[in-house]
C-alpha positions in Angstrom: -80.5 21.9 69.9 -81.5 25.4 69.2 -84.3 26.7 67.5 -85.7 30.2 66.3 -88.4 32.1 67.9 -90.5 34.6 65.5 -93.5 37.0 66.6 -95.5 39.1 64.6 -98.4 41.3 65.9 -100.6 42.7 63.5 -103.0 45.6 63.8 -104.4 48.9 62.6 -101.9 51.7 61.8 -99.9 52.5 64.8 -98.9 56.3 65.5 -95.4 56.5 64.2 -93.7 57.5 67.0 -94.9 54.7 69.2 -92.7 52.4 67.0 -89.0 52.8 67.6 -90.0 52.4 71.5 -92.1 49.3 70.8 -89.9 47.4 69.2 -87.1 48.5 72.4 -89.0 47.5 74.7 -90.1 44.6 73.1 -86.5 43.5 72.9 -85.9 44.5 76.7 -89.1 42.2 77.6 -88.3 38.8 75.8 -84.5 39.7 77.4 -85.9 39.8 80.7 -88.0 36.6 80.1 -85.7 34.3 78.6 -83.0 35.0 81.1 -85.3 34.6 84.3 -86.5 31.4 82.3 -82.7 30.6 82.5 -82.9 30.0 78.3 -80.5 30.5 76.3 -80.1 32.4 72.6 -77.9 33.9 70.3 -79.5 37.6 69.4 -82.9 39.0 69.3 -84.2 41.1 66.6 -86.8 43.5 66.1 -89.3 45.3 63.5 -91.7 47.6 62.8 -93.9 49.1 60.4 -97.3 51.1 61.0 -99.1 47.8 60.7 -96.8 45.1 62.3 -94.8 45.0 65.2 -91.7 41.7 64.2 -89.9 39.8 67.3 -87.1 37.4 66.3 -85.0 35.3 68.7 -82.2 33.1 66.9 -80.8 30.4 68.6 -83.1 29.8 71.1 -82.7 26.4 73.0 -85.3 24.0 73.3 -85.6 22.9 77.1 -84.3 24.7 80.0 -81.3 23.3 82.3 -82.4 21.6 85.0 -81.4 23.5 88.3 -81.1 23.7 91.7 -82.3 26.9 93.7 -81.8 28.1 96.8 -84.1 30.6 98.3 -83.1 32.2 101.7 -84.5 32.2 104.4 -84.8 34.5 108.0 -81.8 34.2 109.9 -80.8 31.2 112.2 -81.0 33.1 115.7 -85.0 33.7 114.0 -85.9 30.6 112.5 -84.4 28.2 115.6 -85.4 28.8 119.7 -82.3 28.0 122.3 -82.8 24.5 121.7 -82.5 24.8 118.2 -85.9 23.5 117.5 -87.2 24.9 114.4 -89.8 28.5 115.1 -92.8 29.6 113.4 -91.3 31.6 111.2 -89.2 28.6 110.4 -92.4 26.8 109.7 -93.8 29.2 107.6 -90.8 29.5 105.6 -90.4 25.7 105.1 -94.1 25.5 103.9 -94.2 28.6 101.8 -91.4 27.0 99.7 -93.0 23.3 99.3 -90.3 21.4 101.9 -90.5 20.0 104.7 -89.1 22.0 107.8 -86.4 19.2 108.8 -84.9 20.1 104.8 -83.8 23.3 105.7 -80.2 24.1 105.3 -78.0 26.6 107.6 -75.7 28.8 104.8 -73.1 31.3 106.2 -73.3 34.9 104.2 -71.8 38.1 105.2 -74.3 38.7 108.0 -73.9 35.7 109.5 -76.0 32.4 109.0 -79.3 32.1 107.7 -81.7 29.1 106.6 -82.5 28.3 103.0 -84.5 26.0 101.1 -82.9 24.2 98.6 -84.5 22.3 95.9 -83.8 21.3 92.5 -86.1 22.0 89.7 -86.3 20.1 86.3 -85.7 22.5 83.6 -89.5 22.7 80.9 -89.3 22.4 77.4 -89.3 26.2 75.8 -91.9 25.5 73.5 -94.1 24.9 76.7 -92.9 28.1 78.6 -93.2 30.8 75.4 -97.3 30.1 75.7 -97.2 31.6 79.0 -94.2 34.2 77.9 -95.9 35.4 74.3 -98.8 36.5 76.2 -97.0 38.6 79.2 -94.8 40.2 76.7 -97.9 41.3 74.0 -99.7 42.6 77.3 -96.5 44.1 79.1 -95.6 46.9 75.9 -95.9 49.8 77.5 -97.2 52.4 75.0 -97.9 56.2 75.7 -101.6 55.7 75.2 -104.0 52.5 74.2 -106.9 51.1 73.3 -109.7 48.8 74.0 -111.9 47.8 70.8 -115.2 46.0 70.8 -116.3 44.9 74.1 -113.2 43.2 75.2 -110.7 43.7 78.3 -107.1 43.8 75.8 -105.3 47.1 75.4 -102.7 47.8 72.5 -101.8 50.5 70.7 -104.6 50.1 67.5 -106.7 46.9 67.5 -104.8 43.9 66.8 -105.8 42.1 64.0 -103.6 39.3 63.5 -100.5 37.2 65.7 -98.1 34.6 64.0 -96.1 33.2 66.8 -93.7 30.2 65.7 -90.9 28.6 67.7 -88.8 26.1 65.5 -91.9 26.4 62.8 -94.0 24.9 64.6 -97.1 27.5 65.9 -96.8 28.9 69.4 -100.6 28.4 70.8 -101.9 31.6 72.4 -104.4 34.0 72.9 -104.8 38.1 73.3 -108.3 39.2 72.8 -109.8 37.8 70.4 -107.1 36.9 68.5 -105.6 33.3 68.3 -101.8 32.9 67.3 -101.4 31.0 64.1 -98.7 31.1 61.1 -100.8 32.8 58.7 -99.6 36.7 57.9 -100.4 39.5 55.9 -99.6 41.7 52.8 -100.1 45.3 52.3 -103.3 46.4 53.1 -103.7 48.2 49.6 -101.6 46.6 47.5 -101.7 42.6 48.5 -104.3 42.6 51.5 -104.3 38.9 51.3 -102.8 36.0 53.8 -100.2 34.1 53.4 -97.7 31.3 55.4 -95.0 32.2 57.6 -91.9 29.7 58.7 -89.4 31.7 60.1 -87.9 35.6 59.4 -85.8 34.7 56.2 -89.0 33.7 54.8 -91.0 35.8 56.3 -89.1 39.0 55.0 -89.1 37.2 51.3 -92.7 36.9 51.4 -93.5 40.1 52.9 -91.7 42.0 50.4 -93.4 39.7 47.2 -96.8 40.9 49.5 -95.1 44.9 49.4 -94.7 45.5 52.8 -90.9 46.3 54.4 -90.7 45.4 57.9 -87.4 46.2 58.3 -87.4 49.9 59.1 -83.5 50.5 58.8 -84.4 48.7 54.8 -87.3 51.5 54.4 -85.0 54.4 55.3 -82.1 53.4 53.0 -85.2 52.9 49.9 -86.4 56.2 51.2 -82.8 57.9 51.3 -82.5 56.4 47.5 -85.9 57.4 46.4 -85.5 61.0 47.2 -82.4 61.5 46.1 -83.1 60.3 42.6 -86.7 62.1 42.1 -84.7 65.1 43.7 -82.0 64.9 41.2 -84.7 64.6 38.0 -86.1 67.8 39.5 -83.0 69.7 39.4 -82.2 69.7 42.9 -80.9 68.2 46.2 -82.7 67.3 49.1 -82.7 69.2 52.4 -80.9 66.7 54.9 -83.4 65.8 57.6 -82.8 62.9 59.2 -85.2 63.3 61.7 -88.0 63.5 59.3 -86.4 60.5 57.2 -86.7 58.5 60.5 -90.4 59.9 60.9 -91.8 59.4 57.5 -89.9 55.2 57.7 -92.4 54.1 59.7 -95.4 55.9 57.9 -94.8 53.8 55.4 -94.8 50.1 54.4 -93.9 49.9 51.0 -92.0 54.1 50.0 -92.3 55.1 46.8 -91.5 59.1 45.9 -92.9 61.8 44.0 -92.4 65.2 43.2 -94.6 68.1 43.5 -94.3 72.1 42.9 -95.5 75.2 44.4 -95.8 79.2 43.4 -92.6 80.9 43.2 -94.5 83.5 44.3 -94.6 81.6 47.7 -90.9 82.3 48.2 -91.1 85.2 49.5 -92.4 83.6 52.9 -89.3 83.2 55.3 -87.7 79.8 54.3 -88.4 78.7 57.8 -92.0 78.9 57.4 -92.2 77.4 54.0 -89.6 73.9 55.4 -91.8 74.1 58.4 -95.2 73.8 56.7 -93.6 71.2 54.7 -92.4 69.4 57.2 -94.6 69.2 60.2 -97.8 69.3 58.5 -97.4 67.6 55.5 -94.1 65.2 56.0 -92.9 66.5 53.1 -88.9 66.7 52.2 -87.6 70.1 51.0 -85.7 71.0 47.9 -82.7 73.1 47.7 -80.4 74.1 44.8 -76.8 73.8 44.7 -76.4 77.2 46.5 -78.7 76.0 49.3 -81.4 78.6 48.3 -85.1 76.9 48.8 -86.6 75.8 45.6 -90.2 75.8 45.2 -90.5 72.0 45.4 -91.2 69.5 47.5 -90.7 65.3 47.8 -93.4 63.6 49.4 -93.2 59.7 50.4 -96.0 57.5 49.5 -97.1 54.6 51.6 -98.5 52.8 47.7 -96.8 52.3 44.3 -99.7 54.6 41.9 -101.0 53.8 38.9 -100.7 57.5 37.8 -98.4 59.3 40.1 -100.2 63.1 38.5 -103.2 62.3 40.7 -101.4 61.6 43.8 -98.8 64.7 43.2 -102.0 67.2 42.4 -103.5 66.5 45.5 -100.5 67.0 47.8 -100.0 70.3 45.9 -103.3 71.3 46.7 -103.1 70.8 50.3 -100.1 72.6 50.5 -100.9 75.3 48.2 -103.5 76.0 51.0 -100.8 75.9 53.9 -98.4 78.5 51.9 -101.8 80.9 51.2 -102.5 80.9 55.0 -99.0 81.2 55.7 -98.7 84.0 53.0 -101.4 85.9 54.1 -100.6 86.0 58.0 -96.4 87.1 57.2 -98.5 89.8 55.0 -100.8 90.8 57.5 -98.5 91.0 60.6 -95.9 93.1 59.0 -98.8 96.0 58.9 -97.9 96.1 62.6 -94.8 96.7 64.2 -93.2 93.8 66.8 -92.9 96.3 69.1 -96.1 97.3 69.6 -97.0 93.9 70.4 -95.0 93.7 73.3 -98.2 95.2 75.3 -100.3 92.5 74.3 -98.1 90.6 76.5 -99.9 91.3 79.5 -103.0 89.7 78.8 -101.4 87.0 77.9 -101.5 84.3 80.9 -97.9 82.5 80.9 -98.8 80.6 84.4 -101.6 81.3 86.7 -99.2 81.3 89.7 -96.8 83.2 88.3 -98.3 85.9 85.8 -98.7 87.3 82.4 -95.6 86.9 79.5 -95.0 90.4 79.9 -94.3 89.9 83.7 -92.1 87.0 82.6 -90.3 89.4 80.0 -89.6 91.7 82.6 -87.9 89.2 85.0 -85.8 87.8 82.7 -84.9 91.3 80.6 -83.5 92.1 84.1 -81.5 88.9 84.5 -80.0 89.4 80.5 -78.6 92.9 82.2 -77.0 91.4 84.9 -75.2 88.7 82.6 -74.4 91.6 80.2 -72.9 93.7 83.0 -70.8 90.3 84.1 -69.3 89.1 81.0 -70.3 91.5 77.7 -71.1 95.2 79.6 -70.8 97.0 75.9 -74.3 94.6 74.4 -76.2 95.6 77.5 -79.0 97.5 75.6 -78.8 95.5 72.9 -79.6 92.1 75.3 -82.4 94.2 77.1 -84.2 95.4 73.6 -83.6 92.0 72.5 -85.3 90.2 75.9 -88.1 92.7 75.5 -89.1 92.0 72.2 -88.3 88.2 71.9 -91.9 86.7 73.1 -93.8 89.5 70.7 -94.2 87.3 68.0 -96.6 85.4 70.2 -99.5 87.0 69.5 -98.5 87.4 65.9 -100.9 85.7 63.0 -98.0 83.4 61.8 -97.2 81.8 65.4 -100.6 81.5 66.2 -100.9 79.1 62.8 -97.5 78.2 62.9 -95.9 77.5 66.3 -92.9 76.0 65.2 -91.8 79.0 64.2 -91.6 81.6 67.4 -88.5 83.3 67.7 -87.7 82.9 63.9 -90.4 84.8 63.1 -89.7 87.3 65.5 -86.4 88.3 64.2 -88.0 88.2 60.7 -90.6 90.5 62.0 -87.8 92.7 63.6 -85.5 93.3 60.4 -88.6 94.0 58.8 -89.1 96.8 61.5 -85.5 98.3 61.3 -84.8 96.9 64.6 -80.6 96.1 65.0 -79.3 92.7 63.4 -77.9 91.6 66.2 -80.7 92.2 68.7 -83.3 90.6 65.4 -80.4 88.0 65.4 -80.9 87.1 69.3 -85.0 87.1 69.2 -84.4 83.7 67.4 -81.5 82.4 69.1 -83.1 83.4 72.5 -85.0 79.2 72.1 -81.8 77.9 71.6 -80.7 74.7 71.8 -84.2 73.3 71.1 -83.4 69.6 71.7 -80.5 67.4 73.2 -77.2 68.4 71.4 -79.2 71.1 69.0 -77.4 74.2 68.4 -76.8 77.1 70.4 -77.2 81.0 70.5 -73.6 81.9 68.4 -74.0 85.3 70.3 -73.6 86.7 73.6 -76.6 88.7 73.2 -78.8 85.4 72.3 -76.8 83.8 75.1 -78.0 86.0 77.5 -81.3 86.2 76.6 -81.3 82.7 76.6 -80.1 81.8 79.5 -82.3 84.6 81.0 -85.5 83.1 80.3 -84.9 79.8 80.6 -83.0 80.4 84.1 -86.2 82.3 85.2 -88.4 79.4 83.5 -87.0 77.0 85.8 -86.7 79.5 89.4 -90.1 80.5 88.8 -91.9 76.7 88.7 -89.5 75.4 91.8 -91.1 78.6 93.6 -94.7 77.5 93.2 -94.3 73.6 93.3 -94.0 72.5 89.6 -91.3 70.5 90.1 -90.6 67.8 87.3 -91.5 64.4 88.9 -90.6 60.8 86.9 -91.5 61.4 83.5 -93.4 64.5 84.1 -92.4 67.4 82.5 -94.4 69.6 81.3 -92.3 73.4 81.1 -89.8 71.0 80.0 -87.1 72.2 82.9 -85.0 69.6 82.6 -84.3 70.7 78.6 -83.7 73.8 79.7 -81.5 73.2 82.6 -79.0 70.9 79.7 -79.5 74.3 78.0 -78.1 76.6 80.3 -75.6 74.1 81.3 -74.2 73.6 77.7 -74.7 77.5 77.0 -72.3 78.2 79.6 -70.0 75.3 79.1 -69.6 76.4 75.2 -69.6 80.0 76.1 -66.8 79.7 78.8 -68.5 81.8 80.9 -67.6 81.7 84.4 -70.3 82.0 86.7 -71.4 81.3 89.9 -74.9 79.2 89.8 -75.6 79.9 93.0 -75.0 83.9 92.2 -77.3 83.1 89.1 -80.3 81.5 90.7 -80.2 83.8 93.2 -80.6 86.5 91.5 -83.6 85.1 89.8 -84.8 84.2 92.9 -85.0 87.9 93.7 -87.1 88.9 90.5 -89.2 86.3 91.6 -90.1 87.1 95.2 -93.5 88.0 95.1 -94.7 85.2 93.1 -92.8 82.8 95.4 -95.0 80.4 97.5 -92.3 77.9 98.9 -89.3 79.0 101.3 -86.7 80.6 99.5 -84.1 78.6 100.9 -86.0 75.1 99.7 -86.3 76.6 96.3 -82.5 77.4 96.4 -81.5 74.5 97.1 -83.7 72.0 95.2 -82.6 74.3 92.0 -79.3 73.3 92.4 -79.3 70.0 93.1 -81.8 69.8 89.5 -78.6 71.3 88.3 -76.2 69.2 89.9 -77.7 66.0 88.5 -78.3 67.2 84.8 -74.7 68.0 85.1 -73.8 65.0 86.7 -75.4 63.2 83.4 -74.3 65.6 81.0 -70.5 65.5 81.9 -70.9 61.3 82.7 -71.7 60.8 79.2 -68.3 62.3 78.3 -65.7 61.7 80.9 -65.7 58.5 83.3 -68.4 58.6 86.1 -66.3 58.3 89.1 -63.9 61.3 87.8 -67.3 63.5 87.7 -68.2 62.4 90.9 -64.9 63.4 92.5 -65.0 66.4 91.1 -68.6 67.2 91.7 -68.1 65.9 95.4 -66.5 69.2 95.9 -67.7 71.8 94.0 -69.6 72.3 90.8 -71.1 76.2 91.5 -68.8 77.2 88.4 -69.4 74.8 85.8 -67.0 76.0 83.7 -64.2 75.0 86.2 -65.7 72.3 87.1 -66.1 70.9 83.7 -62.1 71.7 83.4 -61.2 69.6 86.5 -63.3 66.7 85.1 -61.5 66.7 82.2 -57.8 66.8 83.9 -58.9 64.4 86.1 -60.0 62.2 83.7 -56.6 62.7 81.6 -55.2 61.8 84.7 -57.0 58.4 85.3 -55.1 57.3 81.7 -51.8 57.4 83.2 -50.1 53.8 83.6 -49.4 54.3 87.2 -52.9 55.8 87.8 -54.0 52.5 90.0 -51.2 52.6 92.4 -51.4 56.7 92.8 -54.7 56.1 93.2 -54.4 53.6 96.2 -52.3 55.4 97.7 -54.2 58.9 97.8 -57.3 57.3 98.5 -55.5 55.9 101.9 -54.4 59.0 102.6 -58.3 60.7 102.2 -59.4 57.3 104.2 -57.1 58.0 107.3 -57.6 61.3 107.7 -61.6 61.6 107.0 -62.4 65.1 107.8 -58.7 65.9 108.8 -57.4 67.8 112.2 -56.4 71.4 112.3 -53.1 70.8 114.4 -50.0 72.5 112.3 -47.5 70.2 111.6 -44.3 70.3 114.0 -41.3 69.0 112.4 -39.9 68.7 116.5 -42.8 65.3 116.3 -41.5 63.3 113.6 -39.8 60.3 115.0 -38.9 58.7 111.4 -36.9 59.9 108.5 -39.7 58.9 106.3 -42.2 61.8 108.1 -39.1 64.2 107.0 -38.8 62.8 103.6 -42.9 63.8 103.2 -43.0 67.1 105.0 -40.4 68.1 102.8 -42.0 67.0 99.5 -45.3 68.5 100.5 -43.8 71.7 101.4 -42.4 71.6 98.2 -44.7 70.9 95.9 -47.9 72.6 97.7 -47.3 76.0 96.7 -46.9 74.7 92.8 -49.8 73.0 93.2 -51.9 76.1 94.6 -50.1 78.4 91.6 -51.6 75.5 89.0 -54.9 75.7 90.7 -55.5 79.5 90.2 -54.6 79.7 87.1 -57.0 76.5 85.8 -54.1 74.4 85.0 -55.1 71.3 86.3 -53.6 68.9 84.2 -50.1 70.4 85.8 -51.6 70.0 89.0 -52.7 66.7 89.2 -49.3 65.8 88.3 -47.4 67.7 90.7 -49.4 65.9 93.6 -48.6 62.7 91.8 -45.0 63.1 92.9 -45.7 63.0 96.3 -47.0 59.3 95.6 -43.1 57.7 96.2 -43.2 59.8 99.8 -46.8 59.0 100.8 -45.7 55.0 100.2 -42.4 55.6 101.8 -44.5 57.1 104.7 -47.1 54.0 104.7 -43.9 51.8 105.1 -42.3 52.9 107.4 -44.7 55.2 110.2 -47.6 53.8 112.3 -50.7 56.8 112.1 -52.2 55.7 115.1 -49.3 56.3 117.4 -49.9 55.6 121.2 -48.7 59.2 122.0 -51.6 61.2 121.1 -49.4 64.3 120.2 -47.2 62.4 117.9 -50.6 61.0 116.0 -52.2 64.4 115.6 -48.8 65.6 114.2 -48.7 62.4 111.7 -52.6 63.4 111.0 -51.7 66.5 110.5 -49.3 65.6 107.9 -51.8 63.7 105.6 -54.7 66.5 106.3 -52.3 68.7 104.5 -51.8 66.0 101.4 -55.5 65.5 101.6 -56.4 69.2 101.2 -54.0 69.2 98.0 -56.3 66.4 96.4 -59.4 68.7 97.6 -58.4 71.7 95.7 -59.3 69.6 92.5 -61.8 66.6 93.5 -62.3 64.0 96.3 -60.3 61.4 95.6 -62.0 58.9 97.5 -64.4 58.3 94.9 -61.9 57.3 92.2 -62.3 54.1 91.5 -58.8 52.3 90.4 
């Protein structure tokens, strides 16, 4: 019979973003216990709210199936002498695993035959195993930073305060800290900070939510969603979509409840950037906009308690913000009384790396690299990409970014209209950070394009060349977001490049900073473009299609990115298994292929004919496709040749006796093979 498991952790508020990962990881834990413990269970659910972290396991069964294990052993030739009495290491085997030597069992695997122990082990009831599995998995969430509190030896996010740990209702008996696991939860710790009994989730949500809390954070964002929504329509207005901050401010909060507040008109006049940003980042508050999408001078703010009078609580959020706008007021005021251009020198005192110089040095390198994409692929925006790339990092040393961070580059082109400087090159300042995140958007022009890619391409050349290479989690000039950058920059911009042509010439700008060999630097740049394209492409096409192609070349991702996608077209085709078996035979045999011609005086069989023939017809349609990027037509003028390469298969021997007559059957296939290689290697498809 089954049963339900139910965890709750309670503690002190826990940083927001430490949440959604918790209760992941939480989920991957119990997974990873419960199937090692060989237990069964139906689904596994989790929860979170700033105060709780909920674990629920339905179906859980009560008592693990017996079983019998086997644990292997060294080999036989290892664990027996030539008279086949048992060795040491036999010995030690035997008694590391509880039996007794003459026990042992021979079991034939693909290496040949090893000893194992074999023993049969009667399954434990569940409610016995979760006291030593509760504790493991409390200790084993692995959060960015914790905490000890009084003088005891736990970690955890915040102090923990409180467990309920129940498996079929009955309590779960355990201990973490101080803390002993017992059925006895609580409410709200403002609005019902009192306990109360828990016997499984049902009633636990029913109770929490008579006790205002919500632990169900997809519950809180659709209350949010609603909540804003209706205060923004009794204010006139909409809310500015944010999903992001929606997700933030949802586990803030325990029980939502929304309000509205007002600033100065007079605050309007602050780029709408810096006024959502303030908003936003600082404050978690939700923005107003009219039906035109112009900024209203509103806000919506999410509280974590239902007020008594809702005028205190919305004076007091305007006065904290009414002091963000003045400071952000006063700087946008106080900057524009100097131009951005006559920033730019107060670049070179400021430090961008100690290994490899100032932000003005940095600005030069990559102003140089915008040129040589402008000259490639846009020659007429040339001095517009260099003015832009020279006066894209001013806004660094202005006021408002100093305050304000969030808002380089869109400051900057605010600062440049201001200044008279071009639209375009204002336009590209701000674009110049784009994309800013996984899948965010990207510079709409070529001028921003090229800045972009400038900077970031000289970013990521400039830390290989001193060592600051990213390494596990570590990140910290964030190279692998700006890699995905350039990579999706070029993709959507159809520019084709050579990345090798690219980094080198970065490379160049950076040779007197450089303190690694140039060639190592080359090299490991690519291949930490190689793998971010790898993933990138994986996530949209089939993984063994991207490796095929990559397998061969992937300097031009544009083209490469085109070949993935034929080739994955290509997979879909109802006779793609057989084709494939058959090519991949071909690319098997022939391996790195012979560079004999092919003499039709050789062939011994009709069948070698019947090929020759069909290759000689179809490889110059099939080169013509290649250059001019049609690979879809490609791919399916090589699949022709599948009838002729079975034919072939049927009725030749390869490996003729008469060494001329193999080479020339070798030959043959080398030149089907080099057809496949034009495109991908196709003995990574997998059929």
């Amino acid at each position: 019979m089954a049963k339900d498991l139910f965890l709750e952790i309670g503690c002190e508020e826990i940083p927001a973003g430490f949440i959604p990962k918790a209760m992941a990881d939480m989920e991957t834990i119990i997974r990873r216990e419960l199937e090692s413990a060989r237990l069964e269970f139906s689904e596994v659910v989790t929860m979170g709210t700033p105060r709780r972290l909920v674990l629920a396991v339905n179906g859980l069964a009560e008592r693990q199936p017996d079983a019998e294990l086997t644990a292997m052993g060294p080999a036989k030739n290892v664990a027996y002498d030539a008279d086949g009495n048992p060795t040491k290491a036999a010995q030690g085997f035997a008694r590391g695993q509880g039996v007794d030597v003459n026990d042992l069992k021979l079991v034939m695997t693909e290496k040949g035959e090893y000893i194992a122990a074999v023993k049969s082990e009667i399954g434990r009831e569940t409610a016995e195993l979760l006291t030593e599995m509760l504790p493991r998995l409390v200790n084993a969430i692995p959060f960015k930073k914790s905490m000890r509190w009084g003088d005891l030896e736990a970690r955890f996010a915040r102090p923990v305060h409180w467990i309920v740990a129940l498996f079929g209702g009955s309590v779960v008996p355990f201990g973490f800290g101080n803390i002993v696991s017992g059925s006895q939860s609580r409410g709200h710790r403002f609005m019902a900070n009192s306990t109360f009994p828990v016997r499984d989730l049902a009633h636990y949500l029913e109770e929490c939510e008579r006790h205002f809390v919500i632990p169900d954070p997809a519950k809180r964002q659709e209350i949010i969603r609603a909540e804003i929504a209706r205060v923004a329509k009794l204010a006139g207005g909409n809310v500015l979509q944010d999903e992001a901050l929606l997700e933030q401010v949802s586990f803030l909060v325990e029980y939502p409840s929304a309000v509205h507040g007002t600033f100065s008109p007079d605050f309007l006049a602050v780029p709408r950037e810096v006024l959502i940003t303030s908003m936003r980042e600082h404050q978690r508050y939700f923005s107003l906009v009219d039906n035109a999408g112009k900024l209203m001078p509103g806000f919506i703010t999410i509280n974590n308690t239902l007020t008594e009078d809702p005028n205190v609580v919305v004076k007091g959020n305007e006065r904290v913000l009414r002091a963000r706008l003045s400071d952000a007021r006063f700087f946008f005021v106080e900057d524009q009384k100097q131009t951005l251009e006559s920033r730019v020198e107060l670049l070179k005192s400021v430090v961008y790396q100690a290994k490899l110089g100032t932000s003005y040095e940095k600005m030069e390198r990559f102003r140089t690299l915008s040129g040589f994409l402008a000259a490639k692929f846009n020659p007429a925006v040339t001095e517009k990409a260099a003015r832009a790339a020279t006066l894209c990092k001013a806004d660094l040393v202005t006021g408002m970014v100093g305050e304000f961070p969030e808002v380089q580059g869109i400051m900057g082109r605010e600062y440049a209209l201001h200044d008279g400087e071009d639209r375009e090159v204002a336009a590209a300042i701000a674009e110049h950070y784009l994309p800013t995140q996984a899948g965010g958007e990207l510079p709409a022009s070529d001028i921003g394009a090229f800045v972009s890619l400038a900077d970031k391409m000289d970013t990521i050349c400039g830390c290989f060349s001193v060592g600051l290479i990213p390494t596990g989690s570590a990140d910290p000039y964030a190279l692998r977001r700006s890699a995905l950058g350039i990579i999706n920059i070029i993709l959507d911009k159809g520019y084709r490049l050579s990345l090798a042509e690219f980094v080198g010439a970065a490379l160049d700008l950076l040779a007197g900073k450089m303190t690694r060999k140039r060639e190592e630097v080359e090299r490991d740049v690519l291949e930490f473009f190689k793998v971010r394209f790898v993933n990138l492409m994986a996530d949209r096409c089939a993984s063994d299609a991207v490796d095929a192609v990559v397998a061969v070349a992937c300097d031009d991702l544009v083209d490469a990115a085109a070949k993935i996608a034929a080739l994955a077209e290509f997979r879909n085709r109802e006779d793609f298994v057989p084709l494939a078996v058959a090519f991949k035979r071909v690319v098997n045999i022939v391996k790195e292929g012979v560079a004999t011609p092919v003499a039709e005086a050789l062939f011994q069989d009709p069948a070698e004919g019947a090929l020759y023939g069909a290759l000689t017809a179809v490889s110059g349609k099939v080169s013509g496709a290649v250059a001019s990027g049609a690979y879809t037509q490609a791919l399916a003028e090589i699949a022709t040749l599948k009838e002729s390469v079975d034919l072939f298969f049927d009725k030749v021997m390869v490996m003729a006796e008469d060494e001329k007559v193999r080479q020339n059957r070798l030959a043959l296939l080398t030149g089907i093979a080099r057809l496949f290689a034009q495109l991908a290697d196709f003995s990574r498809l997998s059929p």
